[in-house]
Backbone bond lengths (Angstrom), bond angles and torsions (degrees), N, CA, C in turn:
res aa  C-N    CA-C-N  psi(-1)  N-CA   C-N-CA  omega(-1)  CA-C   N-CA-C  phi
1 X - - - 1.453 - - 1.517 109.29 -
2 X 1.257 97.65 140.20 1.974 102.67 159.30 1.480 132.10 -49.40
3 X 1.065 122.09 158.51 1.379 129.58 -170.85 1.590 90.68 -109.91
4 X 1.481 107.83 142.67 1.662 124.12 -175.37 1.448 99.46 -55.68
5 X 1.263 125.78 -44.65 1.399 111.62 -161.70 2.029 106.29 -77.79
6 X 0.838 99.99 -34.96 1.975 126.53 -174.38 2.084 89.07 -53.03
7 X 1.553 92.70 -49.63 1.584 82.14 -160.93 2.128 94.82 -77.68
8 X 1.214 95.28 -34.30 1.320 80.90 -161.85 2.286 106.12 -68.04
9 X 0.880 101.62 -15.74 1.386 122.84 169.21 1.783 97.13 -35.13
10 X 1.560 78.64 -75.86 1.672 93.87 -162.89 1.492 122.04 -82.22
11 X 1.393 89.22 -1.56 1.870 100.05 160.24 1.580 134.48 -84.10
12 X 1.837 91.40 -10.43 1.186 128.35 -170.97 2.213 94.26 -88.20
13 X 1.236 90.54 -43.65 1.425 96.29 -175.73 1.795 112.91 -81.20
14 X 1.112 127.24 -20.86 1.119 132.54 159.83 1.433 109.74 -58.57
15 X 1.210 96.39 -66.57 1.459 95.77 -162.48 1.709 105.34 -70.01
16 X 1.001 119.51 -18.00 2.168 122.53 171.24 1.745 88.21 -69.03
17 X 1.494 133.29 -58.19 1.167 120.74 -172.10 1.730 116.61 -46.95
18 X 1.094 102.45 -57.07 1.566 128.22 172.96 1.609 105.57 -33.59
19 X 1.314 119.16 -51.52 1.094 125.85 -155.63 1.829 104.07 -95.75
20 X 1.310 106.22 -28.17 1.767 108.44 158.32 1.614 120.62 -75.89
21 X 1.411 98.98 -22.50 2.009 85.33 179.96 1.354 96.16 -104.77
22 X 1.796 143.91 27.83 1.013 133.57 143.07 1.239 95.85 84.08
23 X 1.751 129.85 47.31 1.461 145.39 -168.49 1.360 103.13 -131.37
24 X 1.387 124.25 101.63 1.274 130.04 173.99 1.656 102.91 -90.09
25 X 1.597 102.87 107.50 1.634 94.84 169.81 1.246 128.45 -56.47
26 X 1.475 107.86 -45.02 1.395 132.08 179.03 1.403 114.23 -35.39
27 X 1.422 96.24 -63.40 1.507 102.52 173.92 1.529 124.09 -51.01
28 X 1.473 118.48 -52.02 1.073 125.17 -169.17 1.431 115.42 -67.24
29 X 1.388 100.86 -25.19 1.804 94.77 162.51 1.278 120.22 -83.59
30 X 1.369 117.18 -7.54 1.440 92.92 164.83 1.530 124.56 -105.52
31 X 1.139 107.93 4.28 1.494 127.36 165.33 1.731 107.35 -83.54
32 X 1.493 139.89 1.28 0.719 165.60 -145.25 1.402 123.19 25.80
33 X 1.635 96.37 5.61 1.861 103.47 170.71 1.483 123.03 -31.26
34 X 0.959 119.28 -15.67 1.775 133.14 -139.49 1.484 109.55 -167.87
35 X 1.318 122.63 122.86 1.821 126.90 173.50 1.712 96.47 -101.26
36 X 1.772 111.61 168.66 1.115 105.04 161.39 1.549 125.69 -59.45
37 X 1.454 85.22 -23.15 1.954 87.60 -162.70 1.657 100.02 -77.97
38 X 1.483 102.15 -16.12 1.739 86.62 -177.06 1.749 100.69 -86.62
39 X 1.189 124.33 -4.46 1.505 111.71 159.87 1.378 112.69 -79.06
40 X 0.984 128.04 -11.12 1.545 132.05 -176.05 1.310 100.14 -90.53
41 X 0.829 116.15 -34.82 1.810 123.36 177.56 1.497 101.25 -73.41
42 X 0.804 133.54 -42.31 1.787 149.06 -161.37 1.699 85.36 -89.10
43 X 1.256 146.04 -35.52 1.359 142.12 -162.00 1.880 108.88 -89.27
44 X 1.572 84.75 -46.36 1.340 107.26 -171.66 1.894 104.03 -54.27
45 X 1.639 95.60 -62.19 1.672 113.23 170.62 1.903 104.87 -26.78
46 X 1.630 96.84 -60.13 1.528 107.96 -159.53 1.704 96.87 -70.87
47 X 1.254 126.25 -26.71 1.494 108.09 169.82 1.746 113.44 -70.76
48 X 1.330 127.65 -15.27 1.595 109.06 -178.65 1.644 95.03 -93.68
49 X 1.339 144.75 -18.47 1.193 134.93 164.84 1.801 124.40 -28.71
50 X 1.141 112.53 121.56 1.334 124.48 -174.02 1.526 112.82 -83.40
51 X 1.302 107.81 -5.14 1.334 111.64 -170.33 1.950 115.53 -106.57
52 X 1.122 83.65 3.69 1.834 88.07 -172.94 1.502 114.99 -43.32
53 X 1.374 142.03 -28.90 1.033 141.96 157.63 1.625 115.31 -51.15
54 X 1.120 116.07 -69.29 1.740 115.17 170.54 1.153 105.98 -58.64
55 X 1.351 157.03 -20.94 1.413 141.28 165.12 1.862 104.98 -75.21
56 X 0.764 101.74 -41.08 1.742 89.04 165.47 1.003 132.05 -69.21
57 X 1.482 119.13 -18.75 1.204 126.66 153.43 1.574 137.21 -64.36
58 X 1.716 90.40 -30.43 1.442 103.42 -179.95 1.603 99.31 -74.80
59 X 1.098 120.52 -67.12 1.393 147.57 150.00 1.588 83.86 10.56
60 X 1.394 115.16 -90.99 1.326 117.35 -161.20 1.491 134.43 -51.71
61 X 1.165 109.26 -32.88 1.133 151.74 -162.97 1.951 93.91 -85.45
62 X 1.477 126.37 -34.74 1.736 135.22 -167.90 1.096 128.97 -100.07
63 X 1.037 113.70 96.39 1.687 104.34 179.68 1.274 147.10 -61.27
64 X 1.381 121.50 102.39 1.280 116.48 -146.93 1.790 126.52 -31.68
65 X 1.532 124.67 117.32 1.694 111.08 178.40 1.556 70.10 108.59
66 X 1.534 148.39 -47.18 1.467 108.46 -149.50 1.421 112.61 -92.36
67 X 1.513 142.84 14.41 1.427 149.70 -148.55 1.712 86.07 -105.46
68 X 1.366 109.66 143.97 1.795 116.61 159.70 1.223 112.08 -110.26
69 X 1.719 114.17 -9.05 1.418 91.37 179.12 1.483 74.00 -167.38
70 X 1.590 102.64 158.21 1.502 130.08 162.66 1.140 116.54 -41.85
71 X 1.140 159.86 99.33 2.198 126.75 138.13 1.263 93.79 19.55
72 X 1.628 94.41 144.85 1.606 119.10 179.79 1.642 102.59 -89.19
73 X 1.901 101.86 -5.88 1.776 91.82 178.23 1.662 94.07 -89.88
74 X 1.168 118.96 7.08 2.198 92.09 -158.08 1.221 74.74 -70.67
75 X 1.891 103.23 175.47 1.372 109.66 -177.66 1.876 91.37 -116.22
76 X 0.935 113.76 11.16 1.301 125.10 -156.20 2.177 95.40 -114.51
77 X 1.332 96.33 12.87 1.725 79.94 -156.94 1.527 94.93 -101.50
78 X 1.095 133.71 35.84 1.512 137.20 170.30 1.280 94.40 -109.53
79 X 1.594 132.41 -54.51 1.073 150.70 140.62 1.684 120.47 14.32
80 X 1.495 70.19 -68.38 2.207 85.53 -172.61 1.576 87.52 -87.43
81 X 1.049 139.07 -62.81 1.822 126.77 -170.82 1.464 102.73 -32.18
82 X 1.025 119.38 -47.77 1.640 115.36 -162.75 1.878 90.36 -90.06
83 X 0.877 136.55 -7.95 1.778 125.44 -179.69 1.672 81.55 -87.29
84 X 1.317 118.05 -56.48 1.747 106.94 -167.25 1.042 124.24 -76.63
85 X 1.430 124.12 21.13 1.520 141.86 157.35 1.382 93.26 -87.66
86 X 1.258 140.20 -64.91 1.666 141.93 -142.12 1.335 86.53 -82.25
């Protein structure tokens, strides 16, 4: 299992991704696009990612709303294509 800080890390990085490809989670769960557990699934994904350093970078580097697409490493970026259809 994850360590509290590890998950909340990478929940932190979901949701910065989320917020560059113009992906309101919030919303999508209540539109039912999206459950909690499928963000937990989407979090869980983003903790075995090897790349968490370069996504914070990208991250840093993006202005929220201006990204069209994920990194070809997120593991989460099939994920967000189909949230930025809904």
């Amino acid at each position: 299992m994850f360590g509290f800080a590890k998950l909340k890390e990478h929940r932190e990085l979901v949701t910065r991704m989320a917020d560059a490809l113009s992906v309101d989670l919030e919303e999508a769960e209540q539109r039912g696009t999206l459950t909690p557990e499928d963000v937990d699934v989407m979090v869980e994904r983003c903790v075995g990612c090897l790349e968490a350093e370069a996504c914070k970078c990208t991250l840093a580097a993006t202005a929220p709303g201006s990204a069209t697409q994920a990194p070809d490493y997120c593991r989460n970026k099939d994920q967000f294509v189909v949230l930025r259809r809904n």
